[in-house]
C-alpha positions in Angstrom: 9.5 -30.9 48.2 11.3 -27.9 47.2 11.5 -29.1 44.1 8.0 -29.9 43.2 7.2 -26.1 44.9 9.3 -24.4 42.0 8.1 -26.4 39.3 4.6 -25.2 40.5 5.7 -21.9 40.4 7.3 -22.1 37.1 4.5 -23.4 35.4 2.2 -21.0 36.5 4.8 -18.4 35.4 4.8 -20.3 31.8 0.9 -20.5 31.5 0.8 -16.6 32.2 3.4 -15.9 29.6 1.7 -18.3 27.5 -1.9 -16.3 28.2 -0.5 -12.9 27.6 1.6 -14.1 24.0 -2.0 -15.5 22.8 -3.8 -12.1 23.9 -0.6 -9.5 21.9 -1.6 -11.7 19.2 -5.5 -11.8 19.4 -5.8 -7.8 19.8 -3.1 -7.2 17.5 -5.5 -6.5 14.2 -8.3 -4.6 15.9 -5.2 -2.3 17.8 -4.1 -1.9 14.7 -6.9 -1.1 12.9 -8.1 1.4 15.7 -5.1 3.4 15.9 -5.5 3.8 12.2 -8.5 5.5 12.7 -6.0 8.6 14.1 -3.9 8.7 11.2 -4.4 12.8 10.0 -2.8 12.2 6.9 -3.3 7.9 5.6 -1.3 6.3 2.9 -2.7 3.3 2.2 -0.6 0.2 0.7 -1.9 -2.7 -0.3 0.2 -5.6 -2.6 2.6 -6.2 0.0 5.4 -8.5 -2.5 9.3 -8.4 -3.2 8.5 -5.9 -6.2 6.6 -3.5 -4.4 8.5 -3.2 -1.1 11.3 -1.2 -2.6 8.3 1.4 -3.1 7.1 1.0 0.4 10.6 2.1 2.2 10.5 5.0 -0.4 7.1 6.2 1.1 8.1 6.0 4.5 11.4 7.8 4.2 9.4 10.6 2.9 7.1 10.4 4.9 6.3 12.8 8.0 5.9 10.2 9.9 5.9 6.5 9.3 3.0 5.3 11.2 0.7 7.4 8.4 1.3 4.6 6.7 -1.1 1.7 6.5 -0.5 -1.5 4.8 -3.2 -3.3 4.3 -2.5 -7.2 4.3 -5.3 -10.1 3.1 -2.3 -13.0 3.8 -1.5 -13.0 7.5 1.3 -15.5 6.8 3.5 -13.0 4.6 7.1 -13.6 4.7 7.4 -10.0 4.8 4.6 -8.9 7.2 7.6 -8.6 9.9 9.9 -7.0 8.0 7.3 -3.9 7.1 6.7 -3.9 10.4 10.5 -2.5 11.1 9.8 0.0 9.0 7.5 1.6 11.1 4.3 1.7 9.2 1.3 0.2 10.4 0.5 -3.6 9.6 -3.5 -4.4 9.4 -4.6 -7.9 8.4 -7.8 -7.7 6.4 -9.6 -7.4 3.5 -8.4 -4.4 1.1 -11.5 -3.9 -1.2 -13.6 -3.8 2.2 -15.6 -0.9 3.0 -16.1 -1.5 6.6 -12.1 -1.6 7.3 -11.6 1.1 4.5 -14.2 3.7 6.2 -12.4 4.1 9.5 -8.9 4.5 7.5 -10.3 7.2 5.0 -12.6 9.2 7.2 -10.7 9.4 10.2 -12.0 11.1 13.0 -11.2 14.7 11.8 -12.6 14.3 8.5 -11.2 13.1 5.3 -7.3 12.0 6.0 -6.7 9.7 3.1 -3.6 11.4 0.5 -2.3 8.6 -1.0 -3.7 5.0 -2.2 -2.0 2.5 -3.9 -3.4 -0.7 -5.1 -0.4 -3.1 -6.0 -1.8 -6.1 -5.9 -0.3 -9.1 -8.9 -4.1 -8.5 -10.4 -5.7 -5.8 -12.2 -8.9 -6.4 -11.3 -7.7 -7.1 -7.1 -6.2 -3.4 -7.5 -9.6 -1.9 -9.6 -11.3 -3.5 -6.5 -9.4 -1.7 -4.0 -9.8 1.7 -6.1 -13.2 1.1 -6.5 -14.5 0.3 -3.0 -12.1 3.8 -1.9 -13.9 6.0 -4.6 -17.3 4.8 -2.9 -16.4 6.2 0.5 -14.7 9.3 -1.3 -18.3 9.9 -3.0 -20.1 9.2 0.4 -17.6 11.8 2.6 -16.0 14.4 0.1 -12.8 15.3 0.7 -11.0 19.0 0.9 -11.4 20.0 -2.6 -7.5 21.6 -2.3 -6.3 18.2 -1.0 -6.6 15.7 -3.7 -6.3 12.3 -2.8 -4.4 10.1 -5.2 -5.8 6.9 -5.9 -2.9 4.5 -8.0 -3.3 1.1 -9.6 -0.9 -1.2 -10.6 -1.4 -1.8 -14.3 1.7 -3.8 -15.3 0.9 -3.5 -19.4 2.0 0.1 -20.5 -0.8 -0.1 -23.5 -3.6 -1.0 -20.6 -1.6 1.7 -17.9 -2.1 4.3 -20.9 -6.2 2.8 -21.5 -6.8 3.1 -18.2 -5.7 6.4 -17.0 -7.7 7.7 -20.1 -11.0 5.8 -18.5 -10.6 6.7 -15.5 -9.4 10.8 -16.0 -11.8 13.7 -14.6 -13.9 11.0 -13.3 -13.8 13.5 -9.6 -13.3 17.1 -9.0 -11.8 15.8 -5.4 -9.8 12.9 -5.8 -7.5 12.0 -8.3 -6.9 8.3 -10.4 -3.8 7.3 -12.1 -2.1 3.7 -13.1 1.6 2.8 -12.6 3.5 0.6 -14.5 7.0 -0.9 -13.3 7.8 -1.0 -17.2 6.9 2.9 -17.3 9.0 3.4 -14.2 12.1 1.6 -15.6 11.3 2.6 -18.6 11.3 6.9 -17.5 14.5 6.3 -16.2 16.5 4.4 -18.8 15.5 7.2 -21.6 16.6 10.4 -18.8 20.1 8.0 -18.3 20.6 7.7 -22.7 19.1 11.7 -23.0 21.3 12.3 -20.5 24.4 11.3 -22.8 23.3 13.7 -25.7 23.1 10.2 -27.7 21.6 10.8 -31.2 21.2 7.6 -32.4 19.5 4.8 -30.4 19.3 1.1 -31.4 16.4 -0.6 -29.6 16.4 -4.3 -30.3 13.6 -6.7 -28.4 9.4 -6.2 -28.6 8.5 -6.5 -24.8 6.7 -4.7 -22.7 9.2 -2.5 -21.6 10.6 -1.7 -25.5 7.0 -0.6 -26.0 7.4 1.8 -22.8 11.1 3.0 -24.0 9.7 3.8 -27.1 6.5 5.7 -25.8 8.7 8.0 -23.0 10.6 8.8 -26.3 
């Protein structure tokens, strides 16, 4: 029956769709992590959250061009995997402290391309990981001496930011480690908002982490 002739024909047509859905999905990663290997000048993200995506548009709207930008994801089920995805950067699903996906990123295929790394993970230790397993590539293939890559941790504690950019200053003549702290960030621009009032008295009334900070960028 004509009838039981199209159903044939549409379920073929399902399983194929079916097939090729499974394969985009399969091949995804290692696409992804191929065509990273071209990037000629890598930003690497990692600490994909809420907090830290504000941070990630900012880097790609300055960016030459988004798809220099490589978030690096360990959770393949994060709500906003999709959503960076729009942005045009490059999406790879894998472990960020690992040397055999790092390599590929950081060396490129015309030498060193890595400018910018930032570890923003909810840990200090995840990011130190991260930092760590990039500065044992750097050591391995050196990079341009007049094109410092910057290597940046998130180091939520202003006292421990401060500590650890003192550790972990002049460690490399090529490559370059500093912490960030959103309390410093938030912080740098409330004082340039109250300098910006010629204010000379300032009543600062709490003992947080970010009073601490205020008090420090004044």
């Amino acid at each position: 029956p004509l009838a039981l002739q199209l159903g044939q024909v549409d379920g073929l047509g399902a399983t194929l769709i079916g097939a090729i859905a499974v394969a985009s999905v399969l091949w995804r990663k290692p696409f992804e992590q191929l065509r990273s290997r071209f990037a000629s000048d890598a930003t690497v993200f990692t600490g994909l959250d809420p907090m830290t995506f504000p941070l990630l548009k900012q880097l790609v709207k300055g960016a030459r061009s988004p798809r220099n930008i490589i978030i690096i994801e360990p959770d393949g089920a994060n709500p906003l995997l999709e959503e960076a995805r729009l942005t045009g950067a490059r999406v790879v699903i894998g472990d960020p402290t690992s040397a055999r996906l790092l390599k590929p990123i950081i060396v490129g295929v015309r030498g060193c391309a890595l400018s910018r790394l930032y570890a923003l993970g909810g840990k200090v230790r995840d990011n130190e990981a991260v930092v760590g397993a990039a500065t044992q590539i750097l050591r391995r293939y050196q990079p341009d001496p007049d094109r410092q890559p910057h290597l940046v941790a998130l180091v939520e504690d202003p006292r421990h930011a401060d500590a650890w950019r003192g550790s972990h200053s002049g460690t490399s003549a090529v490559w370059f480690e500093d912490a960030l702290s959103s309390a410093e960030s938030t912080a740098c621009e409330l004082v340039s908002r109250v300098l910006a009032t010629r204010a000379r008295e300032l009543v600062l009334c709490g003992d947080s982490s970010l009073a601490l900070a205020i008090l420090i960028e004044l």
